[in-house]
Structure formats: C-alpha cells, structure tokens
TORKOL-4160 file (C-alpha; in steps of 0.2 Angstrom, whole numbers, padded with zeros to 4 digits, m for minus):
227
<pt num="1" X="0000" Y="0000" Z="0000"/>
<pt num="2" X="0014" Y="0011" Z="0004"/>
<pt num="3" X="0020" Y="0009" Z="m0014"/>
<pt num="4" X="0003" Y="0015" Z="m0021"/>
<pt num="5" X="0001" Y="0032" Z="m0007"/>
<pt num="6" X="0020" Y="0037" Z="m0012"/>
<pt num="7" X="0016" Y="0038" Z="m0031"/>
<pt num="8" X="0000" Y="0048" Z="m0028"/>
<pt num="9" X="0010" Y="0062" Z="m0018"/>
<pt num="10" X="0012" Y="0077" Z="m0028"/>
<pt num="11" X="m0001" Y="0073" Z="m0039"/>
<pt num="12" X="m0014" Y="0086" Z="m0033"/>
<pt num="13" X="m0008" Y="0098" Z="m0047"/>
<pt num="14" X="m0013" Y="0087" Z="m0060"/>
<pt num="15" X="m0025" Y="0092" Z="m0075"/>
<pt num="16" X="m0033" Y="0074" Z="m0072"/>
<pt num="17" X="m0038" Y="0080" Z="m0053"/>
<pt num="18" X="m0044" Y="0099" Z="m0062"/>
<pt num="19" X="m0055" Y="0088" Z="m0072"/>
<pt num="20" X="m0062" Y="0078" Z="m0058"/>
<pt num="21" X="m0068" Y="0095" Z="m0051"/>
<pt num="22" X="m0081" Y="0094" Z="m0067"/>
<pt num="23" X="m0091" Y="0082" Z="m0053"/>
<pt num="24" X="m0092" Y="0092" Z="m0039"/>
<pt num="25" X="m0106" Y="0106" Z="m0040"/>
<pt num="26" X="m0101" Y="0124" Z="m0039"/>
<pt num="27" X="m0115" Y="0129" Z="m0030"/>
<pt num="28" X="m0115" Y="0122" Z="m0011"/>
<pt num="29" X="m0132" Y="0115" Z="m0005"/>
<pt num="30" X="m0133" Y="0109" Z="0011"/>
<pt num="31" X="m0141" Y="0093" Z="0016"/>
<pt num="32" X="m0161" Y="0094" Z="0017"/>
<pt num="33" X="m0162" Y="0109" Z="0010"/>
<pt num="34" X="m0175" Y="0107" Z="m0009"/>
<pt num="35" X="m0172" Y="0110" Z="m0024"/>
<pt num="36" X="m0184" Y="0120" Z="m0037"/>
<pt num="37" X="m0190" Y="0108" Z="m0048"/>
<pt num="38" X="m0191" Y="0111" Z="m0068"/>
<pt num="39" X="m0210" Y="0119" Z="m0074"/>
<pt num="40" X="m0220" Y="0112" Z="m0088"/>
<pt num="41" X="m0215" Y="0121" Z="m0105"/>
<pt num="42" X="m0230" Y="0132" Z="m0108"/>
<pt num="43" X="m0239" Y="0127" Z="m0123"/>
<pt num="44" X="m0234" Y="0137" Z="m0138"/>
<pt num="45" X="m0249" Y="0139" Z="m0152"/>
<pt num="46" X="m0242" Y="0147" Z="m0170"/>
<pt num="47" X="m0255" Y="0154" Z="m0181"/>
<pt num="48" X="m0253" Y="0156" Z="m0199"/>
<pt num="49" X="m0267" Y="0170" Z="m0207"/>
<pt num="50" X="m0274" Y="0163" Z="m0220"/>
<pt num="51" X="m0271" Y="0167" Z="m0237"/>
<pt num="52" X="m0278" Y="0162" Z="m0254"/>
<pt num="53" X="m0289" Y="0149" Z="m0247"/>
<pt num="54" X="m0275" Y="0142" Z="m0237"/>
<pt num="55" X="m0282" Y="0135" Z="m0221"/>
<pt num="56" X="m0274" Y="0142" Z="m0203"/>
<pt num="57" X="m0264" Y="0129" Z="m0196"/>
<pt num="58" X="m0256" Y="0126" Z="m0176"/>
<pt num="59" X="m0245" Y="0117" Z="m0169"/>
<pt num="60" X="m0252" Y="0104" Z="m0152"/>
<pt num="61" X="m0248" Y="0110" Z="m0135"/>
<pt num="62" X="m0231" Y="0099" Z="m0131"/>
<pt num="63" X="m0230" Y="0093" Z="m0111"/>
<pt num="64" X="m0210" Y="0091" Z="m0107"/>
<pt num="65" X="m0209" Y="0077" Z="m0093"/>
<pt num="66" X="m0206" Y="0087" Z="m0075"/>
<pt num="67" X="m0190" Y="0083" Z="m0067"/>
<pt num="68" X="m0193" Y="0075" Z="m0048"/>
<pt num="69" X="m0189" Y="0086" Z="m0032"/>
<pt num="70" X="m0175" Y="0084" Z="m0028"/>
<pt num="71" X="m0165" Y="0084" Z="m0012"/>
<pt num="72" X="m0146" Y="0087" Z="m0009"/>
<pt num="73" X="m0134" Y="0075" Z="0004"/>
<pt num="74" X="m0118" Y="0076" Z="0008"/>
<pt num="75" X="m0107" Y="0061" Z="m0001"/>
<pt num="76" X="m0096" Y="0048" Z="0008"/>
<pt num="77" X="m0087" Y="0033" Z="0002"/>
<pt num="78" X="m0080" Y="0014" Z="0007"/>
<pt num="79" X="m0066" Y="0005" Z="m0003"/>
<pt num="80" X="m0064" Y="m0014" Z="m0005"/>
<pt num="81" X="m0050" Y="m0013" Z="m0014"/>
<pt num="82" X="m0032" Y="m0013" Z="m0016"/>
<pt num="83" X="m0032" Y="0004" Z="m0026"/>
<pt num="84" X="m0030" Y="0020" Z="m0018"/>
<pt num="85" X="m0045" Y="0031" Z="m0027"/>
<pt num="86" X="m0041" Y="0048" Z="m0029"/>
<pt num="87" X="m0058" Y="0057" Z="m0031"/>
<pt num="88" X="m0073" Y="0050" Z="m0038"/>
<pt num="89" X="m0089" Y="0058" Z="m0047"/>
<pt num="90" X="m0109" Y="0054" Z="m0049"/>
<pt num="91" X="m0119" Y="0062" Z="m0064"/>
<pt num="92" X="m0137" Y="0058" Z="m0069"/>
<pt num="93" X="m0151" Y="0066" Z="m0081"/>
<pt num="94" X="m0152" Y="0085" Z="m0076"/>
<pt num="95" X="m0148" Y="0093" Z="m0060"/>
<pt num="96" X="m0143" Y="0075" Z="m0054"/>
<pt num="97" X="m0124" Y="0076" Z="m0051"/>
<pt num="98" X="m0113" Y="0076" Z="m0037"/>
<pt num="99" X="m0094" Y="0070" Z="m0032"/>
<pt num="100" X="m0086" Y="0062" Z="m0017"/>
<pt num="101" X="m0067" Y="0062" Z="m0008"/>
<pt num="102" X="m0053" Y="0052" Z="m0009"/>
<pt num="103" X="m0054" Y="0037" Z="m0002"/>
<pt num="104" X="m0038" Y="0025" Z="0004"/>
<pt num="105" X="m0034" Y="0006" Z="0000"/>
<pt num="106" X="m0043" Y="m0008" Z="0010"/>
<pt num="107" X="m0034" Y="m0009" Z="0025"/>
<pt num="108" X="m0023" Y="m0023" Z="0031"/>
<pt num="109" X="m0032" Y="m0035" Z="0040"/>
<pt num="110" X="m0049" Y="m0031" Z="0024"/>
<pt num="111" X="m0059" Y="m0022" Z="0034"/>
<pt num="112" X="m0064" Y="m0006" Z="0022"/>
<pt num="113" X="m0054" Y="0010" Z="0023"/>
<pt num="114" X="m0067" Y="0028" Z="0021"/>
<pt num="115" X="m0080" Y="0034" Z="0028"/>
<pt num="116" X="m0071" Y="0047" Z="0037"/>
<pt num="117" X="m0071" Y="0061" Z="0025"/>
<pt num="118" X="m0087" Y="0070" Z="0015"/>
<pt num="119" X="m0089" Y="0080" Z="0002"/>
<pt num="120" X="m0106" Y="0093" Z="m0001"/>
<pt num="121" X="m0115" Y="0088" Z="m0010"/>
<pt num="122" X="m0126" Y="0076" Z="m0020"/>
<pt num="123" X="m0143" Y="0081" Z="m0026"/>
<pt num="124" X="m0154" Y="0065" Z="m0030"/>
<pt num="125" X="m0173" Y="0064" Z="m0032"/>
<pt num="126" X="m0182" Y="0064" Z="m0013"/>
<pt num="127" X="m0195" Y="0051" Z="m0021"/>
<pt num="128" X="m0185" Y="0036" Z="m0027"/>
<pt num="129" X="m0186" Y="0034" Z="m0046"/>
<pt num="130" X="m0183" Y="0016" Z="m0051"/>
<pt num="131" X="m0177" Y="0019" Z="m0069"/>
<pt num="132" X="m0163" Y="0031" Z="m0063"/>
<pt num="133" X="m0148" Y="0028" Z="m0069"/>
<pt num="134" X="m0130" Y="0036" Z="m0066"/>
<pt num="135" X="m0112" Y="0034" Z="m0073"/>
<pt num="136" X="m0100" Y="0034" Z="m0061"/>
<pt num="137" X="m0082" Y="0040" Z="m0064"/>
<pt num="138" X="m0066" Y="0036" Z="m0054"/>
<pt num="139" X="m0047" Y="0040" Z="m0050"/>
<pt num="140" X="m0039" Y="0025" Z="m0048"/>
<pt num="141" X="m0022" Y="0020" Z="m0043"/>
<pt num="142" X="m0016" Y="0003" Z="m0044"/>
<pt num="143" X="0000" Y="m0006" Z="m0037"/>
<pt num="144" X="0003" Y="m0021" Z="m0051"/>
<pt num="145" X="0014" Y="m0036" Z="m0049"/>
<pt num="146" X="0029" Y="m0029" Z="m0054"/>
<pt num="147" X="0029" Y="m0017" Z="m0040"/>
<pt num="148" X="0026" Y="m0004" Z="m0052"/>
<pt num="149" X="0007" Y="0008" Z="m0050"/>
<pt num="150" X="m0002" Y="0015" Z="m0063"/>
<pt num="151" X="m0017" Y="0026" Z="m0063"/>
<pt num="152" X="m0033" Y="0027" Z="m0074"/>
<pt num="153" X="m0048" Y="0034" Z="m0075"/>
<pt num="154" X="m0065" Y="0020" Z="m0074"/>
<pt num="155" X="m0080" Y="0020" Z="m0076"/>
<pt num="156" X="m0099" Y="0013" Z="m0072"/>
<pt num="157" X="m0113" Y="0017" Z="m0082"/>
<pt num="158" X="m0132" Y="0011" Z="m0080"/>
<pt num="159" X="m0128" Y="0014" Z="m0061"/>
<pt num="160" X="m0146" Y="0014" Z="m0050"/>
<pt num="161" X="m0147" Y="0016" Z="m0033"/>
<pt num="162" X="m0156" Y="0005" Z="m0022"/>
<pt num="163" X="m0173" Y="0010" Z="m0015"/>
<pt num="164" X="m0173" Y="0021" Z="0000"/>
<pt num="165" X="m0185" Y="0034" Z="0008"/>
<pt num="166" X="m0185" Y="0051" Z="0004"/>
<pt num="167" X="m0192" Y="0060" Z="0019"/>
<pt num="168" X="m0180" Y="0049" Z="0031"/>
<pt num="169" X="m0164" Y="0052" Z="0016"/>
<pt num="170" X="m0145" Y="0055" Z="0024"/>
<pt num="171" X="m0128" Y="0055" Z="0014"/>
<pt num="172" X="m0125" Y="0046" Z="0000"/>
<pt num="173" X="m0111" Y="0032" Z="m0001"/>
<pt num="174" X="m0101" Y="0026" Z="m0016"/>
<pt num="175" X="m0095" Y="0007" Z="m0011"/>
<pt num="176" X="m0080" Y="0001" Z="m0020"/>
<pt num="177" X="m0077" Y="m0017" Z="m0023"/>
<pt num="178" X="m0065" Y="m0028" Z="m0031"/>
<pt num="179" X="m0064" Y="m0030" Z="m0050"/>
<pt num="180" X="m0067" Y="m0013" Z="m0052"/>
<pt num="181" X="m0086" Y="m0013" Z="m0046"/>
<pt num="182" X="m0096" Y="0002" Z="m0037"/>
<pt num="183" X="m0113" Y="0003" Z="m0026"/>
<pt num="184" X="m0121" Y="0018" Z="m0025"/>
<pt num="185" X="m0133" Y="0020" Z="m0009"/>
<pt num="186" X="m0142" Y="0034" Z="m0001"/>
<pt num="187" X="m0145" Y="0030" Z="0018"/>
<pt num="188" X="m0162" Y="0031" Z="0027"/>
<pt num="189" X="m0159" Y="0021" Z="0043"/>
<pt num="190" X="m0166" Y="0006" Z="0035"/>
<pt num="191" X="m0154" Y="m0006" Z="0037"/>
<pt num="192" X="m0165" Y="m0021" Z="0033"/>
<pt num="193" X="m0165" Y="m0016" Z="0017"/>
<pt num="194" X="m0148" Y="m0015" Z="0016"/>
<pt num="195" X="m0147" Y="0003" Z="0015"/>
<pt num="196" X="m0132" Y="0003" Z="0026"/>
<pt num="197" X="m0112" Y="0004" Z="0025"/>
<pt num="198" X="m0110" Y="m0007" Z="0041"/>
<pt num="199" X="m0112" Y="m0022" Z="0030"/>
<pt num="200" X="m0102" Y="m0026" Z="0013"/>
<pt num="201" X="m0113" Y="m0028" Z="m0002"/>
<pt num="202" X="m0116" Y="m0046" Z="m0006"/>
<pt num="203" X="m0108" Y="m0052" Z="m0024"/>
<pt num="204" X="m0125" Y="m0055" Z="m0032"/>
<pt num="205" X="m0132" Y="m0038" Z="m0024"/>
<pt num="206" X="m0142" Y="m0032" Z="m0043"/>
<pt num="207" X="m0138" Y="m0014" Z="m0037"/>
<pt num="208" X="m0119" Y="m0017" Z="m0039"/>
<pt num="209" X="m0113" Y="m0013" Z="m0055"/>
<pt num="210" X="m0097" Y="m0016" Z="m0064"/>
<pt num="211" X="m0086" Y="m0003" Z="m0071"/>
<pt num="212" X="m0072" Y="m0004" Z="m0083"/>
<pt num="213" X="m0057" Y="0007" Z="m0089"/>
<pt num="214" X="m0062" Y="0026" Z="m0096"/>
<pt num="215" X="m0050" Y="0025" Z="m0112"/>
<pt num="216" X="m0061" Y="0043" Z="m0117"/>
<pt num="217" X="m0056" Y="0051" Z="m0100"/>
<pt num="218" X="m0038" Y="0042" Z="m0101"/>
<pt num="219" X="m0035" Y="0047" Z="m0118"/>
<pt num="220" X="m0042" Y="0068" Z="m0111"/>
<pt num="221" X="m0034" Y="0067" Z="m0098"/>
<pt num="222" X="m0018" Y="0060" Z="m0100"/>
<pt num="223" X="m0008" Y="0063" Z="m0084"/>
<pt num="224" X="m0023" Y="0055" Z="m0076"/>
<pt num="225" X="m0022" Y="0040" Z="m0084"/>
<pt num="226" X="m0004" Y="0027" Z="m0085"/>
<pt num="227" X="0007" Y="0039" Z="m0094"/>
C-alpha cells in the first residue's frame, strides 16, 4: 500500500484531478435543503393567417416530462479494494450530479478504509425513481505485480441506486469493490433493506454494477491515466 500512497503524492496539481472537479457542483447545497424543480414548458400555439384559401394551421400543446424534487446529501465513500481512489464523481439526467473524496486502500487485515471524509453535495430525487440511472467515474491508482502503479480513469454506467425513503434520506455512499465494481446507496436508517455501510454488499447484490477502464477520460486526460 505504501508503494501505491507514495506515487500519488504530488499529484494534486494534476490536470486529471482539475478535471475531476467537473463532478463536484459549484454551487453548495446543504443537506435537506430542496431543490426547485423544472415547470411544464408552456404550450406554444403558432398561427398562420390565412391566405388564398390556405387554411390556418397550429402546432399541439407539447407537455415536457417534470424533473422530480430533488434533495441534496452530503457524499461519503468505502473501498474494498487494493487501489487508492483519488476522487470519484456521480452524474445523472439533469440537475442529478454530485462527487465524493478520496478514499484510501482496504486496509490490512480487509476491513474497508473511508467513511471518514465527506464532500457537499449530491442532489438525488427525494422520491425514489426506479429507472434512474447514473455513470460513475473514478481515479484509480493501482500497485501491479511488478511493483510498479499505474493510474486510470474508470468508469460505471447504467448505475441505480437501491430504493430508499426520501423524507428519512441521509448522505449518499459510493461502495468500492474488487474487480473494479461500485454501489451507490443513499442512507435512510433502513438497514433491513440494506441501505447501510455497516455491511459489505453481497456479490450478487443487482444494485452493484461493474465498471471498466475510461479509455475517453484516459485518452483527455492524460496525466490521469498510465502515462
């Protein structure tokens, strides 16, 4: 582990860690507070005078689906794995977006390293939406067999959170597993239905999903992938 931590030092500068400030929002929210959700678009009726004969057409009143309410958390993480993760970053449809901290190898004897860091903030829907999906995006730092560590971007897309209860809703967690795998959970004190970080997720959990290497981000971002 040591090997990995000593080639991430000095790498705060990078242009790979500007861009993993793309995640974080600019704006803070602080946990509970609501977000204003996005109107109907207002039904826009063209007219064309008639002329010669030509009869007055318009065009049908368009509904545009209303984003949900959303709520902002504070965002947390738990690593699994060997790799020291520099940074990590949540995106979804519209204002859904957030990013969470650094987060340091498992630790020696496997119990998971995080949990004490958090970053503001996450905004997520209060009312769980079963067809959201996220891509999650990570820094990753890897110590290989021959001693040597790299570091790349990954990536997990199609990314949906387990149900939870709004009105009851904490931080949000990201979960880091071996074989480059992720959990995203939003906490509600239901730890019955494994909304919890107290217990790792089991292999054939349907709300981990697998992620694989970024070559786009690796290939953008160059010092934050292996060269």
């Amino acid at each position: 582990m040591n090997a990995v931590l000593r080639a991430v030092s000095g790498s705060k500068n990078s242009k790979a860690l500007v861009a993993a400030e793309w995640f974080v929002p600019h704006r803070v929210h602080f946990a509970g507070i609501r977000l204003a959700s996005v109107s109907t678009l207002l039904a826009l009726v063209l007219s064309l005078s008639a002329c010669g004969g030509v009869p007055r057409t318009a065009v049908e009143p368009m509904a545009v689906p209303r984003q949900p309410e959303l709520i902002s958390g504070g965002v947390s993480a738990r690593n699994y794995t060997t790799a020291y993760i520099d940074g990590f970053g949540i995106s979804g449809p519209g204002d859904i977006h957030g990013g969470g901290p650094n987060v340091m190898p498992v630790k020696d004897d496997g119990r998971p390293s995080g949990g004490g860091a958090e970053t503001c903030c996450m905004t997520f829907p209060v009312k769980w939406q079963p067809d959201l999906t996220l891509t999650v995006r990570w820094l990753a730092y890897k110590l290989q067999e021959d001693k040597k560590v790299t570091k790349s971007w990954h990536k997990a897309e199609n990314v949906r959170i387990q149900q939870y209860d709004g009105q009851q809703a904490g931080g949000v967690w990201a979960i880091f597993l071996p074989g480059d795998r992720v959990k995203i959970i939003v906490t509600d004190g239901n730890a019955n239905g494994h909304n919890t970080v107290a217990v790792r997720p089991a292999d054939d959990d349907p709300y981990v999903a697998q992620g694989a290497v970024d070559d786009e981000w690796n290939r953008l971002y160059r010092k934050g992938g292996s060269q």
